[in-house]
C-alpha positions as CSV (number, residue, x, y, z in Angstrom):
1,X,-14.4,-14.2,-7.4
2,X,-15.8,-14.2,-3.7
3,X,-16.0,-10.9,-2.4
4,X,-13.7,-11.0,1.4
5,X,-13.7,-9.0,4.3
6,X,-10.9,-7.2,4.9
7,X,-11.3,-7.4,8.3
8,X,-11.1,-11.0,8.3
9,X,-8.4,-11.3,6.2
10,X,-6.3,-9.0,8.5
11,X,-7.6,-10.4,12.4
12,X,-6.7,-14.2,10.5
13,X,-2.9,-12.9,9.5
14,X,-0.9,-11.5,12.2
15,X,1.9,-11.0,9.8
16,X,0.7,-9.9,6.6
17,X,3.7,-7.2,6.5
18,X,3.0,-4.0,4.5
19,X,-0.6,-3.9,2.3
20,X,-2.3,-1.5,-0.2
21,X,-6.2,-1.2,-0.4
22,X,-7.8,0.5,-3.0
23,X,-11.3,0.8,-4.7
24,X,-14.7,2.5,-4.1
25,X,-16.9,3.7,-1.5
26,X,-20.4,2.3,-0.7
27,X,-22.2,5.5,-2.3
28,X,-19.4,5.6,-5.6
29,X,-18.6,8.8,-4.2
30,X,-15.1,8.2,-3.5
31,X,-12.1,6.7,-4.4
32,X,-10.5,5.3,-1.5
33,X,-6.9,3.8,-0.8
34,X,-5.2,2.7,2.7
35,X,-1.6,1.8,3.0
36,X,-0.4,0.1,6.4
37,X,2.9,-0.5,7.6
38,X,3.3,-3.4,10.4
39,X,7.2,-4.4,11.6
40,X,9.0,-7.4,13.4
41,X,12.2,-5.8,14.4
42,X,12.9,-2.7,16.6
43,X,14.0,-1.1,13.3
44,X,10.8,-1.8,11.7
45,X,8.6,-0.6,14.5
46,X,10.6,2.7,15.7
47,X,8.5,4.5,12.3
48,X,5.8,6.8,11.9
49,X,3.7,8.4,8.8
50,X,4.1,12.1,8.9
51,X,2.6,14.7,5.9
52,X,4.6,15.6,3.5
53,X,2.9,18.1,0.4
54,X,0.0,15.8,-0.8
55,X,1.7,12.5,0.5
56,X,3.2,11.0,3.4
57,X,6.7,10.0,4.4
58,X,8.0,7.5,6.8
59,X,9.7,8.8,9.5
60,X,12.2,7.7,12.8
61,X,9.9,7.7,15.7
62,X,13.3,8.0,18.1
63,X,16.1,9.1,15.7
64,X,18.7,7.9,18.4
65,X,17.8,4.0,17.6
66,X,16.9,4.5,13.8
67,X,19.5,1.4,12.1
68,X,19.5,1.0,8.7
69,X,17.2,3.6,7.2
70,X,17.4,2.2,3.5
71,X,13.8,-0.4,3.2
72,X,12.2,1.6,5.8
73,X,12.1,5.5,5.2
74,X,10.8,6.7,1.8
75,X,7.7,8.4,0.4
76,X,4.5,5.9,0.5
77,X,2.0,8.1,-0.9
78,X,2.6,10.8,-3.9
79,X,0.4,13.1,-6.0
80,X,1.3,13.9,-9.3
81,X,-1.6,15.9,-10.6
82,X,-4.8,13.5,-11.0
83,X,-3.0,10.8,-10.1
84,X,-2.5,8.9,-6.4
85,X,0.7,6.8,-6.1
86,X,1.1,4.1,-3.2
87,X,3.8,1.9,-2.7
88,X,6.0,-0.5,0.2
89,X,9.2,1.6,-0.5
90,X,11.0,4.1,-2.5
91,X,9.5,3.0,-6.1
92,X,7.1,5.6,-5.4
93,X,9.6,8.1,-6.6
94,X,10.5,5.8,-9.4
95,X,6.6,5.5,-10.3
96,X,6.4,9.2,-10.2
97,X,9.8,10.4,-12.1
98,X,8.8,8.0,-15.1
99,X,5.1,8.9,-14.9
100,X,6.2,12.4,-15.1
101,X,7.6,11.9,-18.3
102,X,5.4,9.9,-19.9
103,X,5.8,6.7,-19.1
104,X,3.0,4.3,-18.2
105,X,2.8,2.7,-14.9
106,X,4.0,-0.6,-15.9
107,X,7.1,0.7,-18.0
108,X,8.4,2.7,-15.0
109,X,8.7,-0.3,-12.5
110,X,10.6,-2.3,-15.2
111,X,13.9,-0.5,-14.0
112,X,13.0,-2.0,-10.5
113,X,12.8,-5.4,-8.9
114,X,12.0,-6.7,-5.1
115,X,13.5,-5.7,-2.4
116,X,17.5,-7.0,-1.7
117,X,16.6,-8.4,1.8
118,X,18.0,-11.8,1.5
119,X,16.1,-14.4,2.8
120,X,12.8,-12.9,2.3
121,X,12.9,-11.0,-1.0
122,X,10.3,-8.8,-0.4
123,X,8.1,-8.3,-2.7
124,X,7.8,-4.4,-4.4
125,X,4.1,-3.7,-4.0
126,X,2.6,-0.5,-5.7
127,X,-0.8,1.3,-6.9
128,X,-2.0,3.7,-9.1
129,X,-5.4,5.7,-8.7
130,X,-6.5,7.7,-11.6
131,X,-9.2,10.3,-11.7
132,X,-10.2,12.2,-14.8
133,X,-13.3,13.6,-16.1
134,X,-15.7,12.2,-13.3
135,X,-14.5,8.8,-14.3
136,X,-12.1,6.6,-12.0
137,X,-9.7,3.4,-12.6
138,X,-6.5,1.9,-10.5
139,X,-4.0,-0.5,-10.9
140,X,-1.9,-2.4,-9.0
141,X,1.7,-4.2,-9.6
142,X,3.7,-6.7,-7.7
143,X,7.4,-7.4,-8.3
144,X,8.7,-10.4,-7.0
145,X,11.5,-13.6,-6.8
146,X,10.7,-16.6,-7.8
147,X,9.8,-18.6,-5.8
148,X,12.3,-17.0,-3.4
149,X,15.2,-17.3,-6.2
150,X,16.8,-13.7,-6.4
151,X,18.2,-14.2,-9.9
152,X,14.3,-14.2,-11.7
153,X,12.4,-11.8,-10.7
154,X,8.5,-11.9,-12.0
155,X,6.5,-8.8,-12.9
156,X,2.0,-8.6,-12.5
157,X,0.5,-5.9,-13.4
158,X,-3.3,-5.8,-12.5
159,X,-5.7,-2.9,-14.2
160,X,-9.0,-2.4,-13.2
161,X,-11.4,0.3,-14.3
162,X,-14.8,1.5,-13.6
163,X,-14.6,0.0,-10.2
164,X,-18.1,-1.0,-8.5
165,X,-19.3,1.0,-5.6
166,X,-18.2,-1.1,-2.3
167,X,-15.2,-3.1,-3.7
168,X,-12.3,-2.9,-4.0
169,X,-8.6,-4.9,-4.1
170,X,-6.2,-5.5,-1.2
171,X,-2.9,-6.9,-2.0
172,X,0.1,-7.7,0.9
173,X,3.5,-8.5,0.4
174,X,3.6,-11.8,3.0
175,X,1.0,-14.1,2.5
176,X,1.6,-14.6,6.3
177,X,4.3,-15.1,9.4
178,X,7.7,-17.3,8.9
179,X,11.7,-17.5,8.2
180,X,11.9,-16.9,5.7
181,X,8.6,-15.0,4.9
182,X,6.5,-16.4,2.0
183,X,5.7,-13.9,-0.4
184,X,2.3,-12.9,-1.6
185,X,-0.1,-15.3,-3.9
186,X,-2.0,-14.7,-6.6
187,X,-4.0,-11.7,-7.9
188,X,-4.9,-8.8,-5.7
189,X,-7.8,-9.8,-3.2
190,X,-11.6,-8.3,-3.9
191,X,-12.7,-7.2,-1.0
192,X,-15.6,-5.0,0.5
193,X,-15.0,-1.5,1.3
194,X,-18.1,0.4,3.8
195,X,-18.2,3.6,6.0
196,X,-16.5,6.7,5.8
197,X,-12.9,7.6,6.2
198,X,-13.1,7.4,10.0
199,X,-15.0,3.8,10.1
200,X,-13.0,2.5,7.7
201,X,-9.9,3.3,9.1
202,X,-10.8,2.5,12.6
203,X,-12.0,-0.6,11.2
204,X,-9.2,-1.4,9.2
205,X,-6.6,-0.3,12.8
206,X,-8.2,-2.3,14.6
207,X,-8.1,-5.5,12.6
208,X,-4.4,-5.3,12.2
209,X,-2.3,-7.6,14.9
210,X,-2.0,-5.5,17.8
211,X,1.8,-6.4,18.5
212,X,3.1,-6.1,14.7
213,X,1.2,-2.8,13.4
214,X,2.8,0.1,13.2
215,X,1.1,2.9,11.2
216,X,-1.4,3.1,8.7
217,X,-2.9,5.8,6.1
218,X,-6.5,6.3,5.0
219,X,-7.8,8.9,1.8
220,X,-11.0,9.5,0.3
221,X,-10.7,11.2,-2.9
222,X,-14.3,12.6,-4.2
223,X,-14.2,11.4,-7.7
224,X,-16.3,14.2,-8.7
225,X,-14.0,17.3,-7.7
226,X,-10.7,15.4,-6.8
227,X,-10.5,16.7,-3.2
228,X,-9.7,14.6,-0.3
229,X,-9.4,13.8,3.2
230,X,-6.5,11.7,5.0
231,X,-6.3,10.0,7.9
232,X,-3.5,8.9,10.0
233,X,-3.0,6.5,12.6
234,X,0.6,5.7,14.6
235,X,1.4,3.1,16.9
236,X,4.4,5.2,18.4
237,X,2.7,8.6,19.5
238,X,4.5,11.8,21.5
């Protein structure tokens, strides 16, 4: 499989909607994931990413225009001990409850399906990280229609351990702009991943369509000792 830059891929899609990146840094040091949000309607673009414990949250930039809160604020990013959870919408609690208890990452998006926003049916995009022992794998799922039908809905589940230093996968849940939007294609994209946190956030920022991003989140996670750094960017800023 050719081995993409993300940056392309994002300056030639002014509408790939919400994405996940994860994989592993240039020096296999760290384990790195981003998650960016990007919005058509006032709704959609009055959000921001704020803290919250070892996550983030989407929050109402102006609470006086916030609309229908029920696709757009919910918990992206959640730690549940050695393991980093990133999702498009509230199946990050889902992913979390059932991992809690047991459950493997596929079994606990089996009780979800895409997203009820007739036309587009968006598709549920989510990722695992796992670090143990000085070892690191990640998986990512997509739940989608078929085809745009609501009444099938078709499950991938992508695994992918002992990633190589400087790859990674980068999966979106429009393939690009449209009424309705087409949902994503195909396995998860291998792309490159260099630079630290701060260039490859302020690469990835400023490769997203200028009018249509809205927030994005960075992390590198040192596989070796499982700390991390974060950083956040906001379109909407006080």
């Amino acid at each position: 499989m050719e081995i993409l830059s993300l940056k392309q891929e994002l300056e030639n899609n002014a509408y790939p909607g919400r994405g996940i990146v994860i994989g592993c840094s240039e020096d296999a040091k760290y384990a790195v994931v981003a998650y960016f949000i990007m919005g058509r309607s006032g709704n959609s673009r009055n959000r921001v990413f704020v803290t919250e414990g070892e996550g983030i949250r989407t929050q109402a930039f102006d609470p006086s225009k916030l609309e229908d809160p029920s696709l757009i604020i919910y918990a992206p990013v959640r730690v549940l001990g050695n393991k980093t959870i990133v999702t498009n919408g509230d199946q990050t609690d889902t992913i979390y409850e059932g991992m809690d208890k047991q459950m493997t990452f596929e079994q606990t998006l089996r009780s979800r399906e895409f997203e009820p926003d007739a036309p587009n049916y968006t598709p549920r995009i989510s990722g695992i990280m796992h670090l143990e022992g000085g070892g690191y794998n990640y998986a990512m799922s997509i739940l989608k229609s078929n085809n745009g039908d609501p009444s099938s809905c078709h499950r991938y589940t992508f695994a992918y351990q002992n990633p190589k230093a400087g790859e990674g996968h980068f999966i979106h849940t429009y393939m690009h702009d449209g009424n309705p939007l087409p949902s994503f294609e195909g396995e998860p994209k291998l792309v490159s991943i260099s630079g630290d946190l701060e260039t490859f956030g302020n690469m990835l920022w400023g490769a997203l369509n200028e009018e249509n991003k809205v927030s994005l989140f960075v992390r590198y996670i040192d596989i070796a000792t499982g700390k991390y750094e974060t950083k956040i960017y906001n379109k909407n800023q006080n």
